[in-house]
N, C-alpha and C positions, 0 to 999 in steps of 0.2 A: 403831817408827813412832809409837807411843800419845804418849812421850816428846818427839818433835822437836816444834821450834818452828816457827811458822807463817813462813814468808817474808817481808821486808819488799819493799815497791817496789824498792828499792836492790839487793837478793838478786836479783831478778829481772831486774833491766835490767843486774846487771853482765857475766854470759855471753855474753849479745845484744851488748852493747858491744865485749866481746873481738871474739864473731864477726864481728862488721861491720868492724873495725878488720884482723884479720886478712885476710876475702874481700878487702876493698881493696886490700891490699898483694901480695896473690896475683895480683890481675887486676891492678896495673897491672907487677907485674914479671913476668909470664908472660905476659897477654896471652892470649889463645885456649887456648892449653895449663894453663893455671890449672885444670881439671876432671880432667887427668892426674894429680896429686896434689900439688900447693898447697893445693888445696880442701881436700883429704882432711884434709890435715894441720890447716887451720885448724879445720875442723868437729872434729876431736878433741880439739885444744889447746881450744875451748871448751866442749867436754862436759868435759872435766877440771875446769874451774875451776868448773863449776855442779859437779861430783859433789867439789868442797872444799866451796864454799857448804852443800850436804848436810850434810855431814863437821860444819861450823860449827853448824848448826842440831837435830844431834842424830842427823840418822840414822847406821844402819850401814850400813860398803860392802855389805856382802850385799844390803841395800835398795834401794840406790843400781844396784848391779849388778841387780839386777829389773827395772829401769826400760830399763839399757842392751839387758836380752835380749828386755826386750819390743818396743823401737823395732826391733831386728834382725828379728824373729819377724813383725811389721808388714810388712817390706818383702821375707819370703822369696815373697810372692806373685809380686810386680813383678819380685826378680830371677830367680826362675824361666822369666817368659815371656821376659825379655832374652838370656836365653841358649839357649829353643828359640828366639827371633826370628834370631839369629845362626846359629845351625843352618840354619834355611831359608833365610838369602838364600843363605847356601854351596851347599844344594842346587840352590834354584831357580838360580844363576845356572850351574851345572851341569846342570841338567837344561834350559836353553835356555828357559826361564818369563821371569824379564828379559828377555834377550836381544829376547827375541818380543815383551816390550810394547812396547821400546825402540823394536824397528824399526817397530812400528805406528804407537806416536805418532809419531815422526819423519815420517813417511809419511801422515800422518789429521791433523795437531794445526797449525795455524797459529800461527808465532810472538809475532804481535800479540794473540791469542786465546787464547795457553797461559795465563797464572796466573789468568784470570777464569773459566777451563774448569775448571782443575786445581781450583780454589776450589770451583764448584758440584759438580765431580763426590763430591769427597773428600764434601760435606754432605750431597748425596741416598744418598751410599752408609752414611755411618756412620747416618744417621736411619735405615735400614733395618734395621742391626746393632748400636746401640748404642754403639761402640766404636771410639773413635778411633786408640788405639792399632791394633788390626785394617787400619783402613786406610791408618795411613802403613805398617804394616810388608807392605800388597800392593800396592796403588794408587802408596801414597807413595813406593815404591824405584823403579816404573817410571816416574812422572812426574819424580824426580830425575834418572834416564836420558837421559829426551828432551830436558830442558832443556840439561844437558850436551853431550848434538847439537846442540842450536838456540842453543848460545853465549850462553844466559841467564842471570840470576844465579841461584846456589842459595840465597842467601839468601831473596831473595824467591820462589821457589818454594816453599821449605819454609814460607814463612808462609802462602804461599797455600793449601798441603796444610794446615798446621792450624788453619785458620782458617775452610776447610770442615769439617773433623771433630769440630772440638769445635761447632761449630754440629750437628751432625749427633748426637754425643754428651749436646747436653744439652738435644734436645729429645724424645730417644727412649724411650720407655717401656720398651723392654728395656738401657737405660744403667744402667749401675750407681750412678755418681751420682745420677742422674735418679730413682734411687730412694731413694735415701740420705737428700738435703735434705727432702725431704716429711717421711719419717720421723725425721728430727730435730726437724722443726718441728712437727711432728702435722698435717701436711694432707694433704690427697688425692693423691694422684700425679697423676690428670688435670687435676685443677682447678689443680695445681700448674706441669702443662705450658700449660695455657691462658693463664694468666696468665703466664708469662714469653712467650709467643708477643708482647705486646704491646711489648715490647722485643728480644726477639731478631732476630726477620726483619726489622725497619727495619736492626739494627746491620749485618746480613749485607748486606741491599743496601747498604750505604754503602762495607761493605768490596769488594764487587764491582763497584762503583762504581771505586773505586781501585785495583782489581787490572785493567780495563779499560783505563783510564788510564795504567797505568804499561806496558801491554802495547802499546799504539799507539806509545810512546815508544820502544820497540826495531823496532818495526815496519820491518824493510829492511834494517835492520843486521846480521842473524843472515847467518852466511856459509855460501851453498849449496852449496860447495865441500866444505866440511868437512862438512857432512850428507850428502854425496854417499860421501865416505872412509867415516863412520863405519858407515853402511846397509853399502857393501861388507863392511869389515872384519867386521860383524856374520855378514853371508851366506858370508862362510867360513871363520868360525871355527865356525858353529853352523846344525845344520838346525832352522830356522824353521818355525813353524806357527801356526793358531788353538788344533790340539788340544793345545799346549804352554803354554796359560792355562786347563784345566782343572783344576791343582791350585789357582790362584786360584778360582775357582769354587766347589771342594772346601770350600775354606778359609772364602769366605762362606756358603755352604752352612752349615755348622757354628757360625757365629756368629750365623745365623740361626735355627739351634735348639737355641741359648741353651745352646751345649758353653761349659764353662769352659776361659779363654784360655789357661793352658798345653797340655793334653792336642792342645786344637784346636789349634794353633800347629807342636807338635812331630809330630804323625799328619800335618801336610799337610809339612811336612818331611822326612820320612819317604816322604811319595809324592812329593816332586821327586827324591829318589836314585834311587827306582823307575823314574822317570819318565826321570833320566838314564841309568839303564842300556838303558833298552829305546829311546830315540830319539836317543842322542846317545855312539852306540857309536865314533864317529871323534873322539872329544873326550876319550873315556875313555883311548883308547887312546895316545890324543898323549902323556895325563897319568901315563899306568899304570907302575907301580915295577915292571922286568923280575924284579926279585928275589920278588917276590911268586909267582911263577907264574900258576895260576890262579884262584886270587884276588886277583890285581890289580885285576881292575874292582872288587871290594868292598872294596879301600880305598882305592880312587879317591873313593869316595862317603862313604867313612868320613871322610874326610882333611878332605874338603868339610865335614862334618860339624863337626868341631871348628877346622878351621886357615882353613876356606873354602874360596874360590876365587880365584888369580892367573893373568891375564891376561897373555900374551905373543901379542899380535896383530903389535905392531911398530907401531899407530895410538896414539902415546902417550896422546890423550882417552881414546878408548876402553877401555885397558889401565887409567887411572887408576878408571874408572868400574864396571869387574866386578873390579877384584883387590879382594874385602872377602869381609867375614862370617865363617862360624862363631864356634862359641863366643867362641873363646879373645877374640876380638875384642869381645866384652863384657865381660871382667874388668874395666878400668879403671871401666867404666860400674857393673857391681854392689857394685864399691870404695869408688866415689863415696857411691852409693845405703845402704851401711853405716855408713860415717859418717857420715852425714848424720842416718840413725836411732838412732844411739849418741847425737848431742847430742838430738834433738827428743825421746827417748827417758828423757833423764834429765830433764830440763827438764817434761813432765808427771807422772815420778814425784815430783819433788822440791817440784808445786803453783805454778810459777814462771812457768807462761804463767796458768794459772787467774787468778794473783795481777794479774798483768798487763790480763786481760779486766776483775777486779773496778773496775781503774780507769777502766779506758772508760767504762761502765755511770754511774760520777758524772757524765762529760760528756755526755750525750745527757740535753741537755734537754726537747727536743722531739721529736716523729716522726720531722721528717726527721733529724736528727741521731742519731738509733738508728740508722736505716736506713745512714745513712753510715758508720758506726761501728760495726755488723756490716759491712759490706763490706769497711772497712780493718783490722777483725780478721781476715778469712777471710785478705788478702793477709799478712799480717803471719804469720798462722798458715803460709800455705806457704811461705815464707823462713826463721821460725825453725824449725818441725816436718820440714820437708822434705816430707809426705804431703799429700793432698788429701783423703783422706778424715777426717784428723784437723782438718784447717781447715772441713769440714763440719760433724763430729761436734760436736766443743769448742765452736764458737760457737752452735750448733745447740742445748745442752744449757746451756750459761751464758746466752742471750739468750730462751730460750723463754719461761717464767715473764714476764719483764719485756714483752713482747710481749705477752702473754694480760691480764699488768694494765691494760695501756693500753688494751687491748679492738681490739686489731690482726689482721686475719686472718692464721690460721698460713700461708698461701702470703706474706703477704707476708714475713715471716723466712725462708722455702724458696727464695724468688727471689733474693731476697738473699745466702744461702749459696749460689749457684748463682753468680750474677752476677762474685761473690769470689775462692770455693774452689775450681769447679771450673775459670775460665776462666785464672785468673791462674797455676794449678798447673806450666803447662807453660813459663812465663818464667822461672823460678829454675830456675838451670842445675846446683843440687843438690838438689834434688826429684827425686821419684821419675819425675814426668811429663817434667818439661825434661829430667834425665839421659836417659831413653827416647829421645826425639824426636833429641838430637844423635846419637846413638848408631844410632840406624835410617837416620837421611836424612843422617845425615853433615857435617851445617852444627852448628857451636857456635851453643849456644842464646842466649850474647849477639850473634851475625852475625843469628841471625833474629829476633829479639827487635824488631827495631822493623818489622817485618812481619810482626808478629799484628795484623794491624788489627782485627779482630771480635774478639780475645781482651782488646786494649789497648783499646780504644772500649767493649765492652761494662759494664764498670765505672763506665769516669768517665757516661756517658750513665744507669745507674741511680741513680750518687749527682743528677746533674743532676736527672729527674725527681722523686726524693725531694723534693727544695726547692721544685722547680717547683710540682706535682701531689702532694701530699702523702698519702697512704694515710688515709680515714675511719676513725675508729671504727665495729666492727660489733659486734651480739649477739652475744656468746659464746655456745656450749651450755653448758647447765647442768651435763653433767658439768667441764667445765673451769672454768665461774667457781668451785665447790664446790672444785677441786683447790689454789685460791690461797688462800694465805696471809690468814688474816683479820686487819683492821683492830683 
């Protein structure tokens, strides 16, 4: 490492270049399916030619290969919970937990009023837990259910699910990110939430504004015939209850006190098998392998476990809507998620996005123009990094200093890595966030991509006020003026 040479501009933009040239050619010859492995293939082919650029510049593969296992090692968190999340829908929609929310909402949720509902509930619940993911993979599978009944788009449902949880994600004190950007930036975590508060809740009513709107627009047209089928088809294939949403409970319960999301994720999986065996004994046994014997019902639950659960009601909506999950049903998605952290992986060992940020930094001449130019780095960083915590970290740690000399409050760099890194995480459909979200609710994240409106809105409205409202100069503390660089 002592040995290589520093990257030029050109070293740096030419893997990006591949990558972008390739993802093009993948989405428009696959179309939707491009995340089943086009993607893969492209994100590989251009970790290869940044780990030649390496090669060129001095390192060894063995160096180069440190890089690939640490972008892997990055993302064994996320693929971890992708496949308890796959586990429990298998269970829950086994142990009659779906099932149950499906026929409530159908039953409680008015058409005109689902995705401005779906919108607020998904933010008052994730602000309570932190954790967005958490609530599409419990909230979020049951409101895709009921849309499903009510003849609604899934696109725009699932924008409206994440559109409340990352609002709800990234104003919570027990958020991960929400903790992150402070500490990147050196500012306070509250003072951190206060101050984004003055953008974020205008962005949300705007988006609820438009989920409102787009809901009165179907208003009449959902067919009560078919909600009529599906409620049936529901009631006898599955015994129905309230007490058949107390593994969701379970489940916030535990993100409530701040269980880390696999263990919580897979224990509340865990009790929807339980939960299947003891209330949904007439489902088991439709499903049970005679060759099993007596333990049939436990690999009825097993099965759910890793293969899921498939639907033969004979109501083909409804069949299309529970035959999913288990594991196995998130490989393509941890596929993704690997190569994705194989290129973003070589690309910060090899100094290549670093080299990339050095060049922003000469264009941000004034306030607003940092501000702007941290935002379009966070975004930039979750397209080429694929993580959101590295579109955090990296611009969090390269823009600090320069922020502190301007004599800029650390929240405003924190809002900013917030505004960028965490919102925009879940638009790239090979990120670790977008792969999540298609993968759970079942829309490809380019279908729901242009309904993130709080996620799509919240960026261009903080570069907006940048310009507008431009951030003062304040007094540094004396330990951080002492930390810079003297003249």
């Amino acid at each position: 490492m002592t040995d290589a040479r520093s990257p030029s501009l050109l070293d740096a933009l030419m893997p990006i270049g591949v990558l972008v040239v390739l993802l093009g050619l993948s989405v428009y010859l696959y179309g939707d399916s491009s995340s089943s492995g086009p993607n893969q293939i492209a994100l590989m082919s251009a970790a290869f030619v940044a780990g030649l650029i390496g090669l060129k510049n001095g390192l060894k593969w063995a160096d180069i290969e440190d890089g690939i296992l640490a972008g892997i090692h990055m993302a064994m968190k996320a693929n971890l919970i992708l496949l308890a999340v796959g586990a429990l829908i298998g269970t829950w929609i086994l142990a009659g937990t779906v099932p149950t929310m499906i026929w409530f909402g159908l039953k409680l949720i008015s058409a005109e009023y689902f995705y401005v509902t779906s919108c607020l509930i998904c933010a008052l619940t994730a602000l309570s837990i932190g954790s967005s993911w958490t609530v599409a993979g419990t909230l979020g599978i049951g409101l895709m259910g009921v849309a499903a009944g009510l003849g609604l788009d899934p696109a725009i449902t699932a924008g409206a699910i994440i559109s409340g949880a990352y609002f709800g994600d990234k104003l919570s004190p027990m958020s991960d990110t929400t903790n992150l950007a402070p500490a990147a930036a050196g500012a306070d975590l509250f003072a951190h939430i206060r101050y984004m508060l003055q953008t974020t809740v205008p962005v949300l009513l705007i988006a609820l504004v438009i989920f409102f709107i787009l809901g009165q627009q179907v208003s009449g047209s959902h067919d009560t015939a078919r909600i009529a089928e599906v409620l049936q088809a529901l009631e006898s294939q599955f015994s129905l209850g309230w007490h058949l949403l107390l593994p969701v409970a379970f489940l916030l319960f535990l993100a409530v006190r701040q269980w880390a999301a696999f263990p919580a994720v897979f224990l509340a999986a865990l009790v929807g098998a339980v939960f299947a065996l003891i209330f949904q004994a007439d489902v088991i046994q439709r499903l049970a392998d005679p060759a099993a014997g007596a333990l049939a019902p436990l690999k009825t639950v097993w099965t759910a476990l890793f293969a899921g659960y498939e639907s033969n009601s004979g109501n083909v909506a409804l069949d299309g809507l529970l035959s999913k999950g288990g594991m196995g049903s998130m490989l393509t998605t941890v596929w993704l998620i690997i190569c994705a952290m194989c290129f973003g992986g070589v690309l910060e060992k090899l100094g290549l996005l670093q080299r990339l940020l050095q060049s922003t930094l000469h264009l941000a001449k004034s306030t607003s123009s940092l501000i702007a130019s941290t935002i379009a780095t966070t975004i930039g960083s979750n397209i080429i990094t694929a993580d959101q915590y590295i579109a955090i970290v990296l611009p969090g740690r390269m823009y600090r200093e320069e922020y502190a000399k301007r004599g800029l409050a650390p929240v405003t760099l924190s809002r900013a890595l917030e505004d960028g890194g965490t919102l925009t995480s879940v638009l790239v459909p090979w990120n670790t966030c977008g792969a999540y979200m298609a993968a759970t609710l079942g829309v490809a994240t380019l279908s729901y991509l242009p309904y993130c409106f709080f996620n799509l809105l919240m960026p261009l409205l903080a570069m907006f006020l940048a310009f507008i409202f431009p951030p003062q100069p304040v007094a540094l503390p004396e330990a951080v003026r002492d930390s810079l660089p003297q003249a």
